[in-house]
C-alpha positions in Angstrom: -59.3 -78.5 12.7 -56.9 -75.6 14.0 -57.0 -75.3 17.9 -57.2 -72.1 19.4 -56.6 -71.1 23.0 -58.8 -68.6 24.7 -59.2 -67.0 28.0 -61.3 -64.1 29.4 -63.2 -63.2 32.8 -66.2 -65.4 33.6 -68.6 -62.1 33.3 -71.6 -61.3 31.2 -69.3 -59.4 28.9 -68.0 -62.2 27.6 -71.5 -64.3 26.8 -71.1 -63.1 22.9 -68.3 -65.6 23.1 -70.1 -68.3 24.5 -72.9 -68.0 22.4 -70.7 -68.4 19.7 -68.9 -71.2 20.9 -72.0 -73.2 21.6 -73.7 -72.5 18.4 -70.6 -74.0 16.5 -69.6 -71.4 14.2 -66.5 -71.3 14.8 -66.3 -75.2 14.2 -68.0 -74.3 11.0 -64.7 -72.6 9.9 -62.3 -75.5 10.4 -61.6 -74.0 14.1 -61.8 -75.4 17.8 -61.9 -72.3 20.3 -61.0 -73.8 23.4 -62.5 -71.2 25.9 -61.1 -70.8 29.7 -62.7 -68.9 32.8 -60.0 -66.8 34.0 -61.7 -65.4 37.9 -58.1 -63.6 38.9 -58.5 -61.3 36.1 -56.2 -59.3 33.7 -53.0 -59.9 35.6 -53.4 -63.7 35.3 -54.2 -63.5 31.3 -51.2 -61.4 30.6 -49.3 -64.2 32.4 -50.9 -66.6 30.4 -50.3 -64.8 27.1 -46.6 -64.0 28.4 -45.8 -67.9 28.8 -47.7 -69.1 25.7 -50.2 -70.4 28.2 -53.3 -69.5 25.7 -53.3 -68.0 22.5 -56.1 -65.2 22.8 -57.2 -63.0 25.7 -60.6 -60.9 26.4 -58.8 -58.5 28.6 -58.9 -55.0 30.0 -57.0 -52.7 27.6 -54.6 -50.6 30.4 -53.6 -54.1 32.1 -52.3 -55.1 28.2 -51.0 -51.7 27.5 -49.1 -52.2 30.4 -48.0 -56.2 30.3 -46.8 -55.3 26.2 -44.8 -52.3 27.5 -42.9 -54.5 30.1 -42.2 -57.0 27.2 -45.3 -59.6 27.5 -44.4 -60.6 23.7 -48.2 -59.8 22.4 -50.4 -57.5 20.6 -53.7 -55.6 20.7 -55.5 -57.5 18.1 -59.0 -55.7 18.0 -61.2 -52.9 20.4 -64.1 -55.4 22.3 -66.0 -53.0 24.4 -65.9 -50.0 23.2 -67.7 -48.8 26.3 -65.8 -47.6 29.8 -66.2 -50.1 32.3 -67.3 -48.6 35.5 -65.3 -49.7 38.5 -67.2 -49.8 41.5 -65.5 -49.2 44.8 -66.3 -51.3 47.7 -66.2 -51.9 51.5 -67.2 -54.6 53.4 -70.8 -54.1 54.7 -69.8 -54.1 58.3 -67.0 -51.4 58.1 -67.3 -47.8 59.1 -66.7 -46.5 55.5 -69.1 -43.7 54.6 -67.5 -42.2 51.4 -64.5 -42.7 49.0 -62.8 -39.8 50.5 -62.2 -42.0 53.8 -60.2 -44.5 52.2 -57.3 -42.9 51.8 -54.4 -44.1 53.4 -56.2 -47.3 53.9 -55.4 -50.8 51.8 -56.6 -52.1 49.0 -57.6 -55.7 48.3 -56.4 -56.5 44.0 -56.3 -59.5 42.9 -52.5 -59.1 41.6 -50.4 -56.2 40.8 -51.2 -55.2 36.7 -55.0 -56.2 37.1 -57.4 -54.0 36.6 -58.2 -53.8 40.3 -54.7 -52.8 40.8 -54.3 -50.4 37.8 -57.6 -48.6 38.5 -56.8 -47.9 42.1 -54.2 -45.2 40.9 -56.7 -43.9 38.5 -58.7 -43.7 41.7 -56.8 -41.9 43.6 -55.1 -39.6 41.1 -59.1 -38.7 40.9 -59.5 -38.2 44.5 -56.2 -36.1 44.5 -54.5 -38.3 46.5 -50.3 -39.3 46.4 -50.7 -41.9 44.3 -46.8 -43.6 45.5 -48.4 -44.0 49.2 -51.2 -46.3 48.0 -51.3 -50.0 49.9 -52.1 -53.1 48.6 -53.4 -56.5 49.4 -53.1 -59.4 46.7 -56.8 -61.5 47.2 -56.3 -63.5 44.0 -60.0 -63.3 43.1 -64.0 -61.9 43.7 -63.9 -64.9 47.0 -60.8 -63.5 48.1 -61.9 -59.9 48.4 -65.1 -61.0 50.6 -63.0 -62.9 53.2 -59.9 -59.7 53.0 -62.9 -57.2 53.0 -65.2 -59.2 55.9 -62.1 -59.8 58.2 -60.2 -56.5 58.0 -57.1 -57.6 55.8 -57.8 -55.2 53.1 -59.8 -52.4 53.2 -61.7 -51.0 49.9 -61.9 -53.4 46.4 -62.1 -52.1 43.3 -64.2 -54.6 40.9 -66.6 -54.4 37.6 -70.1 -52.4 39.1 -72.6 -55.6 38.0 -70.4 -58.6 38.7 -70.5 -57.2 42.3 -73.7 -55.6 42.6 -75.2 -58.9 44.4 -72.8 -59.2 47.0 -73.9 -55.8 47.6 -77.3 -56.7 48.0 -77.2 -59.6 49.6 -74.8 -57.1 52.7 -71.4 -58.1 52.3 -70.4 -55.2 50.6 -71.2 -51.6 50.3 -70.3 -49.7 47.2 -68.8 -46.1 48.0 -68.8 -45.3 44.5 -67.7 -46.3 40.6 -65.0 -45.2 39.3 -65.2 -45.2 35.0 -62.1 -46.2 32.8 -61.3 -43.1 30.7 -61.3 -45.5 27.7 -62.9 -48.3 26.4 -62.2 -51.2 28.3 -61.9 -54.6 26.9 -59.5 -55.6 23.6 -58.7 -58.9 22.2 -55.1 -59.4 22.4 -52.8 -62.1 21.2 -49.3 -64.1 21.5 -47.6 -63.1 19.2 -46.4 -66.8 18.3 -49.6 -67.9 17.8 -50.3 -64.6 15.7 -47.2 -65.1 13.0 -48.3 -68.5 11.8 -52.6 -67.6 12.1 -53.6 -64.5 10.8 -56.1 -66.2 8.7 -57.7 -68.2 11.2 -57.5 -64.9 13.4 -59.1 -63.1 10.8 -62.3 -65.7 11.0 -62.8 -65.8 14.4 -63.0 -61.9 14.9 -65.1 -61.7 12.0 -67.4 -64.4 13.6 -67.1 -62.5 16.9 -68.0 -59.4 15.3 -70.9 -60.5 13.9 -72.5 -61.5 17.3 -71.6 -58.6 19.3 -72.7 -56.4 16.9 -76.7 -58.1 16.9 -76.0 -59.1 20.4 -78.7 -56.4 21.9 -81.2 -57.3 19.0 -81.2 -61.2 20.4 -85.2 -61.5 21.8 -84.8 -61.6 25.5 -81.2 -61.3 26.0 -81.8 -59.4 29.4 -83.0 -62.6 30.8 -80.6 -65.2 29.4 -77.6 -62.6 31.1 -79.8 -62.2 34.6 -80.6 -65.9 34.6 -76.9 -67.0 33.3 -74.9 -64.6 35.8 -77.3 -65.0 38.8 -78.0 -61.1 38.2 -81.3 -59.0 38.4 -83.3 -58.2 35.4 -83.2 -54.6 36.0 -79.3 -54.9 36.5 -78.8 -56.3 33.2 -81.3 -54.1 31.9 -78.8 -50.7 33.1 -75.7 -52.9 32.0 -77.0 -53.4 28.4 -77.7 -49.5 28.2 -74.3 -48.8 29.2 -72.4 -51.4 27.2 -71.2 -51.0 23.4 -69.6 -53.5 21.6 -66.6 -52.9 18.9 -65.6 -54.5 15.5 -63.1 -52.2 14.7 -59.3 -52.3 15.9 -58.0 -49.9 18.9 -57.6 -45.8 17.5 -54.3 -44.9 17.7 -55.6 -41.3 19.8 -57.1 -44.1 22.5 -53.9 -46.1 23.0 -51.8 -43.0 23.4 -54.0 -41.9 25.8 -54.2 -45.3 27.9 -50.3 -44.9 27.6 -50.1 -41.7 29.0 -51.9 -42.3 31.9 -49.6 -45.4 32.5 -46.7 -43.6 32.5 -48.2 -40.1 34.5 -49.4 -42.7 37.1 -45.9 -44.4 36.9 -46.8 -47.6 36.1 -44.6 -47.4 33.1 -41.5 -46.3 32.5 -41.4 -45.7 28.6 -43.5 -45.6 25.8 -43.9 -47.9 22.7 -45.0 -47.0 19.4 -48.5 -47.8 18.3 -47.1 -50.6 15.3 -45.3 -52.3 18.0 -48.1 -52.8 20.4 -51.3 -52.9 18.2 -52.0 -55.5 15.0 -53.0 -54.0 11.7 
């Protein structure tokens, strides 16, 4: 059996996966998929990939854009949401915060620098029209260290995924300002490339397996309530999510990456581009 290393977030996104995994079809195909809950996010993964910590990542596709341009020795392996993922932007539920506008000039809570939270928070801002090289940060790790930075005053706004946080909102420790959308679709599978130069074919199997469930994935019979009942979410939530939330089975367009790549290096969180071949398998 070949052993295969995987990490993503521990979000609904990523039940297609588990699914999978627990059904055994990978196992079917001579493979072990070793799956790993990754709370801290894109930053962490690209880590991970960069030290040939795991092998695969579900991860947001500007925080890999970015990680590969700085020399993470990976690749974009396939588009897995083809979808934006909309950001929403959060105070604690205590804090005088009435609208986005406010928070300017005030700190953000991400839970490292080159995770989404900190990526989108220039993306933010260069919306809001604000200097984007006075923005302020706080490093929270994860989703429980955003509640205490939030709750006590360390940080002031977090940026995270709309429905992962939408119960802290309702149960009052956050407010939500606002969402901010990605400009592109936001999740890819990327890979070491180590682990990609001596498994191509047992690559090949396990996004052809993946593909298959993501692309019935809505069709499963009361799907809405495994995800609410699975991620301790509302039926209506998951209901909105679903409706906003396209899966891929095809490999990154070269017009998207250029795009995501642009932005990077507007925003200054690059300082060079890379050519598609040399960030993106095919």
């Amino acid at each position: 059996m070949k052993h295969v290393r995987i990490v993503g977030v521990p979000e609904h996104f990523n039940l297609p996966w588990h699914m999978a995994i627990e059904e055994g079809v990978f196992e079917e195909r001579g493979i072990v998929l070793e799956w790993t809950d990754i709370p801290e996010g894109t930053g962490r993964m690209a880590q991970l990939l960069a030290n040939d910590e795991t092998d695969l990542a579900i991860i947001l596709t500007e925080g890999i854009v970015k990680s590969i341009s700085e020399g993470n020795p990976s690749m974009i392996v396939q588009e897995y949401v083809k979808s934006s993922l909309l950001w929403g932007i959060h105070v604690g539920a205590q804090r005088d915060f009435k609208s986005v506008s406010e928070l300017k000039n005030t700190k953000a809570a991400i839970s490292r620098f080159g995770s989404g939270s900190h990526l989108m928070a220039f993306v933010n801002a260069q919306n809001e029209g604000w200097d984007t090289s006075s923005l302020q940060f706080e490093v929270i790790d994860n989703l429980e260290g955003a509640i205490a930075a939030l709750t006590d005053g360390t940080a002031d706004y977090f940026m995270w995924e709309h429905f992962t946080t939408k119960p802290m909102v309702d149960q009052g420790v956050f407010r939500r300002l606002g969402d901010c959308p990605t400009p592109w679709p936001c999740f890819v599978v990327a890979a070491n490339t180590r682990f990609l130069a001596r498994n191509e074919n047992a690559l090949r199997h396990i996004l052809q397996l993946i593909n298959l469930y993501t692309e019935e994935f809505k069709s499963i019979p009361s799907i809405n309530r495994t995800l609410a009942n699975r991620y301790g979410q509302k039926l209506g939530d998951m209901d909105k999510w679903l409706s906003l939330t396209e899966w891929s089975q095809k490999q990154l367009s070269e017009e998207t990456f250029k795009s995501v790549q642009q932005t990077l290096l507007d925003l200054h969180l690059i300082t060079m581009k890379k050519n598609f071949t040399e960030m993106v398998w095919g």
